[in-house]
C-alpha positions in Angstrom: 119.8 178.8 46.7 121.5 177.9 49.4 123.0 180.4 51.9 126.6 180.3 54.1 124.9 179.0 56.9 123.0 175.9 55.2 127.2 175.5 53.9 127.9 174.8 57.2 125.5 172.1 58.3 127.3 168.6 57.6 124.5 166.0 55.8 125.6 163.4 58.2 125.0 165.7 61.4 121.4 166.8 61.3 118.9 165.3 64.0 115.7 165.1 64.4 113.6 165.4 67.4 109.9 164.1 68.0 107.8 164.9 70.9 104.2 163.4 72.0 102.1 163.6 75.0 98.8 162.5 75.5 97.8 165.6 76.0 98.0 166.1 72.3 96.1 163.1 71.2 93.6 165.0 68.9 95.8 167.7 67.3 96.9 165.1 64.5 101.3 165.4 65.5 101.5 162.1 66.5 105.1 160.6 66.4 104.6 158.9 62.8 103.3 161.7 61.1 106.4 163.5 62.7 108.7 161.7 62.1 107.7 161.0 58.4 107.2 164.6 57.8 110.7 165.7 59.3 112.5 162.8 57.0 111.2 164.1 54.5 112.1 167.5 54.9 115.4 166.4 55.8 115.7 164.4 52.4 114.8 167.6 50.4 117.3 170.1 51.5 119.9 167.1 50.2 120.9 165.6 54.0 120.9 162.5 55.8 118.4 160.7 57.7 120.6 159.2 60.5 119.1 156.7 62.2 121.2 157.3 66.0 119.9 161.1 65.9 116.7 160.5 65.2 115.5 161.2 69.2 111.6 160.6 70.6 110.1 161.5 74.0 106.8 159.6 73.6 104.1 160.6 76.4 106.4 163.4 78.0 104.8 167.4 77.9 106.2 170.3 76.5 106.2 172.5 79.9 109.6 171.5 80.7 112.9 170.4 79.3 113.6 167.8 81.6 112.7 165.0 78.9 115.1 161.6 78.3 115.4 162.1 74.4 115.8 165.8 74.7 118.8 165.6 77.7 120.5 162.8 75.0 120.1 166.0 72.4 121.2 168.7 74.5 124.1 166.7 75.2 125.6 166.1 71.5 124.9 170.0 70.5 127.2 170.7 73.6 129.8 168.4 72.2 129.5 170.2 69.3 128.3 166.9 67.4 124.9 168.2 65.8 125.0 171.2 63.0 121.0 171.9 62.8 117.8 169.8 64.5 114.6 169.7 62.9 111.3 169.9 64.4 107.7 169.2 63.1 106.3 172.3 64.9 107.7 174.7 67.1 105.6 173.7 69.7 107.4 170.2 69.3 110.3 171.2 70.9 109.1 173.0 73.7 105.7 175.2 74.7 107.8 177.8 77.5 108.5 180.3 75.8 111.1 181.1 77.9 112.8 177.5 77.8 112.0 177.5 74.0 114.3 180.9 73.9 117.0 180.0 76.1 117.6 176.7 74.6 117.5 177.6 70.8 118.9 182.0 71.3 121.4 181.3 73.9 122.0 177.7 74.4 122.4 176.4 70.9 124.1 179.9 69.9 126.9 179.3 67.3 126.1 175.6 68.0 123.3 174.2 66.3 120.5 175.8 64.1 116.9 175.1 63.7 114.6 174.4 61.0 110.8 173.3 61.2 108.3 171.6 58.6 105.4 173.2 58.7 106.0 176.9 59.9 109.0 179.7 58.1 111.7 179.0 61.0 115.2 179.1 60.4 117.5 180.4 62.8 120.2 181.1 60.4 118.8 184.7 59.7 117.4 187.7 61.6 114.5 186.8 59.9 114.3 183.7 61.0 115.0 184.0 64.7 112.2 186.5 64.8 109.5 183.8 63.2 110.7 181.8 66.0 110.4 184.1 69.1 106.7 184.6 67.3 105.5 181.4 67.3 107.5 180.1 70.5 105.0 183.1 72.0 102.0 180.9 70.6 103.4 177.9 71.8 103.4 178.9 75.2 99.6 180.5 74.7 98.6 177.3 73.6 100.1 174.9 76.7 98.1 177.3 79.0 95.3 176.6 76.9 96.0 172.8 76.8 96.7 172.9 80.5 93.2 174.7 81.3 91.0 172.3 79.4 92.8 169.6 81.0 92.1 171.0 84.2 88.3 171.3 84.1 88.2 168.0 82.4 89.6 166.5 85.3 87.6 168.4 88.1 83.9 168.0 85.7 84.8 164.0 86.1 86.0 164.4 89.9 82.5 166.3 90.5 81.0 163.5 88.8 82.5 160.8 91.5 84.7 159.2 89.0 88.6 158.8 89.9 91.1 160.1 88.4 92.5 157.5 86.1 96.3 158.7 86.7 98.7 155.5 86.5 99.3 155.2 90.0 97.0 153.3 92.4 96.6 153.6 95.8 97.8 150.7 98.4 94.9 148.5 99.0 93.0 149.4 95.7 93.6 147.9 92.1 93.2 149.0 88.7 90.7 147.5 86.5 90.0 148.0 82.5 88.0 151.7 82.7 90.0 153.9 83.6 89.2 155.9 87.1 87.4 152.9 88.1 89.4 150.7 91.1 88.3 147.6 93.0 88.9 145.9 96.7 92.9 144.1 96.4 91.6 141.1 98.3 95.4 140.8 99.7 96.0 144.2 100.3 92.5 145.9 101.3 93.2 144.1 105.0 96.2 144.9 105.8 94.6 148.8 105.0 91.6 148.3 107.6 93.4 146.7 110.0 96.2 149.9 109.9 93.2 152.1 110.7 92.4 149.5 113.5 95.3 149.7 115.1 95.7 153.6 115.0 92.1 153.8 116.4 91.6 151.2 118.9 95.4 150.5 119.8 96.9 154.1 119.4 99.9 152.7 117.4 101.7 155.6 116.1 103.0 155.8 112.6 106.5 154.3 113.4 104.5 151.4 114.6 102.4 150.4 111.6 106.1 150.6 109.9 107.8 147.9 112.2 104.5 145.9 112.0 104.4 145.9 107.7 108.1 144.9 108.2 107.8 142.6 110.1 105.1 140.7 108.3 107.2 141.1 105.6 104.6 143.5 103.4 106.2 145.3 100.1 105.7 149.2 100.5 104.5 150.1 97.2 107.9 152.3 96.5 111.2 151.3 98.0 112.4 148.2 100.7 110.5 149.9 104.2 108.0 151.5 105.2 109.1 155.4 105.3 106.8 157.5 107.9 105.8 160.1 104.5 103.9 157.4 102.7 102.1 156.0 105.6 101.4 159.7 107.2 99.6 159.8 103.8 97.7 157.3 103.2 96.2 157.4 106.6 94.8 160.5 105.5 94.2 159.4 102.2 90.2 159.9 102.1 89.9 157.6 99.1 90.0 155.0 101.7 86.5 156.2 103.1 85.2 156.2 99.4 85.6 160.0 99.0 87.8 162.3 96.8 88.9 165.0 97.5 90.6 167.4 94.9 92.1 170.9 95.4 93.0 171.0 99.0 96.8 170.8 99.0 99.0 173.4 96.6 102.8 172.3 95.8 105.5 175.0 96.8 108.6 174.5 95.2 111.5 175.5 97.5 115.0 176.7 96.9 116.3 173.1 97.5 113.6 171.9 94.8 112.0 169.9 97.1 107.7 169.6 97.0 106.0 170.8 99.8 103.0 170.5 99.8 101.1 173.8 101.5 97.3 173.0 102.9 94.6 175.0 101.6 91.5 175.8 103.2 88.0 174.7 101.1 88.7 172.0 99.1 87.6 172.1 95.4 86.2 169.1 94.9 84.8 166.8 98.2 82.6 164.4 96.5 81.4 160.4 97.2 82.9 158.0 95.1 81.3 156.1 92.9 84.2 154.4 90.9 86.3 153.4 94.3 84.6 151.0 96.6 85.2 152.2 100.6 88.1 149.9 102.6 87.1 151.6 105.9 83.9 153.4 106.9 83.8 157.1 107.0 83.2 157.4 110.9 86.0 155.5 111.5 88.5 157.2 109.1 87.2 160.8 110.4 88.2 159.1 114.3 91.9 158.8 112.9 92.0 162.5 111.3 90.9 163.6 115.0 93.7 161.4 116.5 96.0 162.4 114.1 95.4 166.1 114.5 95.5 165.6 118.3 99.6 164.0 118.3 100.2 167.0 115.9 99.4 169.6 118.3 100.7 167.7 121.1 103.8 167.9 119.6 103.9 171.3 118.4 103.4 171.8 122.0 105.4 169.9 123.7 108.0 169.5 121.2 107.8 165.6 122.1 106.6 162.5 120.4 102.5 161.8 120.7 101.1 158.9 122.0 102.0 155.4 121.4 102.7 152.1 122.0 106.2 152.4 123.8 105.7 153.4 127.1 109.0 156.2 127.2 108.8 157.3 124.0 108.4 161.2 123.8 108.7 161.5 127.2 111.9 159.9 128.4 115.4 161.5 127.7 119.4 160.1 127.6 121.2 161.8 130.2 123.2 163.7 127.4 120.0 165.4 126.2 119.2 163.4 123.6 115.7 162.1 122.9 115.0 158.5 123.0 113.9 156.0 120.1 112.6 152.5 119.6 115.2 149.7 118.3 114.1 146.0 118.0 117.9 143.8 118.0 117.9 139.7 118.7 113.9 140.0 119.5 113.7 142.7 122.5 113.1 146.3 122.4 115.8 148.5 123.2 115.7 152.4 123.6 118.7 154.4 121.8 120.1 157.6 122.1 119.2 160.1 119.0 122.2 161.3 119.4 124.1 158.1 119.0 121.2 157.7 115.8 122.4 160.6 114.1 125.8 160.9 114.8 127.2 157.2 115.5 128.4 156.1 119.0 130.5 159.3 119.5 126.9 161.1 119.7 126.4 160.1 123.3 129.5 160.7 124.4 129.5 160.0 128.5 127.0 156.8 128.0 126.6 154.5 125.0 122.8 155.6 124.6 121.2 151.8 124.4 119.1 150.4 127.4 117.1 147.4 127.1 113.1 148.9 127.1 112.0 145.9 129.5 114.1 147.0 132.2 113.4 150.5 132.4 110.0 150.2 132.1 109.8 148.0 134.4 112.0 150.5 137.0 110.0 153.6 135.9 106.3 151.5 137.1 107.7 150.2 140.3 108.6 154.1 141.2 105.9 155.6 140.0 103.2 152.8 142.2 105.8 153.4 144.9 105.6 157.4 145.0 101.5 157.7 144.0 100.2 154.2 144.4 99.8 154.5 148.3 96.9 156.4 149.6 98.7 158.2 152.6 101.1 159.0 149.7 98.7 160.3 147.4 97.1 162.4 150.4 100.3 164.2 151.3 101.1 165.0 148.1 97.7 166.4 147.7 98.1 168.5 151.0 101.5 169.9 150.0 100.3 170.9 146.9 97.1 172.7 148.2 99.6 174.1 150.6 101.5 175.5 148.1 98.4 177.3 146.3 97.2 178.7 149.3 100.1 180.1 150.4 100.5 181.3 146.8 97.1 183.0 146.8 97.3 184.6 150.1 100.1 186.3 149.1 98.9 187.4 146.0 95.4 188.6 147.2 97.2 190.5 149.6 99.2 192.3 147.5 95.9 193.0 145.4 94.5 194.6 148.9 97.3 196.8 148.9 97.1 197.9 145.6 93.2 198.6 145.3 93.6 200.6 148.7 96.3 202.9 147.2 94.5 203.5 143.6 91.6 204.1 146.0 93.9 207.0 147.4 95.1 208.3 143.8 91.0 208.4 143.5 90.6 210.9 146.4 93.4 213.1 145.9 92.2 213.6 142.5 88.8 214.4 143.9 90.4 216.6 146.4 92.8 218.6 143.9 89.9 219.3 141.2 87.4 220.5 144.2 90.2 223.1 144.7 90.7 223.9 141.5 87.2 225.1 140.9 87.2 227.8 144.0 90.8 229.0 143.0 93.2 227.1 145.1 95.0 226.3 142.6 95.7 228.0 139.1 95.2 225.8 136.0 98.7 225.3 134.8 99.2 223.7 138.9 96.2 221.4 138.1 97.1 220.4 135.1 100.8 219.6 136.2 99.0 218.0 139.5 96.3 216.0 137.6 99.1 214.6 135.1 101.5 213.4 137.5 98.1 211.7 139.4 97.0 210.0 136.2 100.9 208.5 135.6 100.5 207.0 138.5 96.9 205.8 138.8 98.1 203.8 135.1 100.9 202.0 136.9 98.6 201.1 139.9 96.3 199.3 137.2 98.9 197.6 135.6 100.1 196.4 138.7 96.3 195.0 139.3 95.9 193.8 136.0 98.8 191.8 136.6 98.7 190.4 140.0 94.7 189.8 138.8 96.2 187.5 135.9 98.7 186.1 138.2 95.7 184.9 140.8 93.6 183.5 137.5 96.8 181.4 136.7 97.1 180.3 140.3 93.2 179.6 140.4 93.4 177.6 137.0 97.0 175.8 138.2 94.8 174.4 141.6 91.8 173.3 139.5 94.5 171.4 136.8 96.1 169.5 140.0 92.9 168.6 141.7 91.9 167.1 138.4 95.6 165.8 138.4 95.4 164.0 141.6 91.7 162.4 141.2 93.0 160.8 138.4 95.3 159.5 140.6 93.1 157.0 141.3 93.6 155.1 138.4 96.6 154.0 139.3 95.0 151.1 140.9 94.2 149.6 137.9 97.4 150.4 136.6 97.8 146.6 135.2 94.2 147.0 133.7 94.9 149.9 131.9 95.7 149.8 127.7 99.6 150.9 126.8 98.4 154.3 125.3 96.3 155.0 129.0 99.1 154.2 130.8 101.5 156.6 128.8 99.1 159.2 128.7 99.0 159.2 133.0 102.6 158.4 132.7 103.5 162.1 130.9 101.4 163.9 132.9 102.9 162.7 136.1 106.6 163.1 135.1 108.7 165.9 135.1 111.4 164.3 133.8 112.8 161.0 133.2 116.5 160.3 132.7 118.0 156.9 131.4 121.5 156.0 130.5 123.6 152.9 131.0 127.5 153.7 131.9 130.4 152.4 129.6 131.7 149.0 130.8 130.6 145.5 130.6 127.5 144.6 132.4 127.2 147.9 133.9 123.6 148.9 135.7 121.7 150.8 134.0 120.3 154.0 135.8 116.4 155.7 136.1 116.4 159.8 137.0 112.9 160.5 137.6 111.5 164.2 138.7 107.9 163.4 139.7 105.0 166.2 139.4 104.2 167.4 143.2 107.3 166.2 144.5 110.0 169.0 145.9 113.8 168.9 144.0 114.7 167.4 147.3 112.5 164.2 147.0 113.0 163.4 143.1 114.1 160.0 142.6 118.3 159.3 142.4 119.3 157.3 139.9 118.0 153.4 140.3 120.3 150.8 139.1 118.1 148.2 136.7 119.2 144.7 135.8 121.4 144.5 132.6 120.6 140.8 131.4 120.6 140.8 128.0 122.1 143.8 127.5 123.6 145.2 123.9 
């Protein structure tokens, strides 16, 4: 007998919903079986199969909601266009419990009810709702149990060497019939080793190996360009060096639901492959981690760009603060304003933030041989700077004198007061008073040594950093000699600062601050006009 609530379920307006993943493969739901089994269900309580909502999500789990067919569903019930949904199983609809009860005791509340084949649930009752909250509990206990032998499955076969046979393959590599198993893309496998080449040998930074795959016109396996995330990544893919390694990164969901992916210590699996064939050898790929580590703590350091290729980058500034990046227009290299980047051409508001990299390059070497490429020149500024220590030193050791001779005199009055104390000079509540107000000032006196002592170490350690600063000044004479990455790395450490700007107007100069390292505010470099040819 039918109750008030089965009265108020149209024939034409119940759906049915069929879920599959291939998770589930051996637990004997698969979609035909569902789907014949909930038609027929449907046909015996007198309604009407209805072909438009009939929905499937074929290969999606039952952790989450966010599923195509399930959306489409979700949808009509809101509309108010579907009186009951029937499921095979519970665990068919969802297997969170907590989705599972939001979506069927508060969502589809007054909305929709829900009957399942092959287990008592039918939300029209008390009864019924309990069943459900029951067996939606069960659902959930069997996803964590789903999700666990999943889980040592996979890490038993990654202990084993054997890939992963997920359905995305890395750039460079290509699937074959076994699953797990990748060989050598003759095309793209190359264009892989000579990436590492370039990042070992040539010190190309990431941005590089993007302009170079664009340029060669090269497909990024996702998207139109190369985007610095992928690339960051698969230069420290180790699947590259035949190895894989499982465990060592955890996802962090953040409020703005982005992944971020938090680096653990020990990995959990670090095994050789023997199902992905090597594209570069370990030795080298364990060089680019180093190098790669190195530009990271540079510029958590610094808070500039790393090494490169382009001689200013990370090191040179706009004259409105901003920092400088690369731009390639008409075939040359230009360097443009961040600020006029990010915010359009009203970001660099005095200058128009775009010099041409040829010319200012070419400006910044010519002062730089100019100021340290003479000897006399490099002699002077090796004289003033020794100057400067010494003075620096004598001033601080003298201080140091002063202070060990007066902790020297705390020492004896001390001496003096307790010898007097002990034959009855003085009462105990005077040397206690006495000895206190000593002992206050003995613990300033040592951390007035302790920190003209750490001032002199600093002092000691500065002089040793510029005498090593100005023997390499030597290599300036092979300045032309020198690799683009050698010459930037001498370039940043002998710079203070380096200004560039071209003025608003047509053809206007453009103009070089430089603050060299030894050099006194009075003899930094003014601003050197450069030749505009060519200029945006």
């Amino acid at each position: 007998m039918k109750n008030e609530a089965d009265s108020q379920i149209r024939p034409d307006r119940v759906a049915i919903y069929i879920r599959w993943s291939t998770e589930e493969q051996g637990d004997g739901t698969t979609l035909a079986e569902q789907r014949e089994g909930s038609e027929l269900y449907v046909r015996s309580q007198g309604w009407f199969v209805n072909p438009d909502l009939v929905f499937i999500d074929d290969g999606y789990s039952g952790g989450t909601l966010d599923r195509p067919a399930m959306s489409q569903l979700r949808e009509l019930v809101r509309k108010s266009q579907v009186d009951c949904v029937v499921v095979f199983k519970i665990d068919r609809l969802s297997r969170n419990i907590v989705d599972a009860t939001q979506l069927v005791l508060v969502e589809w509340k007054d909305k929709c009810h829900l009957r399942c084949v092959r287990q008592p649930i039918d939300t029209t009752s008390e009864t019924g709702r309990m069943i459900f909250s029951i067996l939606a509990t069960f659902a959930d206990f069997e996803r964590a149990q789903i999700r666990e032998r999943t889980f040592s499955g996979r890490v038993r076969r990654l202990k084993e060497g054997k890939a992963y046979g997920g359905p995305q393959v890395p750039f460079g590599l290509m699937a074959t019939g076994e699953p797990g198993v990748r060989a050598l893309d003759p095309e793209k496998a190359p264009i892989v080793a000579e990436m590492f080449r370039k990042v070992r040998e040539e010190r190309a930074s990431v941005m590089d190996l993007a302009q170079w795959l664009d340029s060669l016109g090269i497909a990024p396996p996702v998207g139109k360009m190369w985007r610095y995330n992928s690339l960051r990544h698969m230069l420290s893919n180790p699947i590259y060096a035949g190895r894989i390694v499982y465990g060592r990164e955890d996802g962090k969901r953040l409020a703005d639901r982005r992944h971020r992916p938090v680096r653990k210590g020990t990995p959990l699996v670090d095994v050789q492959a023997v199902t992905v064939p090597a594209i570069v050898p370990p030795e080298v790929f364990e060089e680019v981690q180093a190098i790669i580590a190195d530009r990271c703590a540079f510029h958590k350091r610094t808070k500039r760009a790393s090494d490169g290729v382009h001689l200013l980058s990370g090191i040179a500034k706009c004259r409105c603060g901003g920092g400088i990046q690369v731009h390639y227009s008409r075939g040359a290299k230009y360097y443009i304003c961040s600020h006029r980047i990010n915010y359009g051409p009203k970001g660099c508001p005095a200058e128009n933030g775009v010099v041409l990299a040829e010319k200012v390059e070419a400006a910044v070497v010519n002062d730089l041989l100019d100021v340290y490429g003479g000897v006399h020149k490099r002699e002077q500024a090796a004289s003033q700077v020794f100057a400067q220590s010494s003075v620096e030193t004598k001033t601080v050791q003298r201080e140091m004198g002063k202070v060990k001779a007066e902790l020297q005199k705390t020492e004896k009055r001390l001496s003096e007061l307790r010898a007097a104390a002990s034959v009855g000079d003085l009462t105990l509540v005077e040397w206690r008073e006495l000895r206190a107000a000593i002992e206050e000032r003995q613990a300033e006196i040592v951390k007035r040594r302790d920190e003209l002592q750490a001032r002199l170490d600093r002092v000691s350690q500065q002089r040793a950093d510029e005498q090593l600063m100005l023997d390499r000044l030597a290599q300036l004479d092979r300045w032309n000699e020198m690799t683009p990455p050698q010459q930037k790395e001498l370039l940043r450490e002998l710079a203070e600062r380096i200004e560039l700007f071209k003025p608003k107007g047509h053809r206007q100069p453009y103009q070089v601050h430089i603050t060299w390292r030894f050099m006194t505010p009075d003899q930094t470099t003014p601003y050197i006009p450069a030749d505009t040819e060519n200029a945006l």
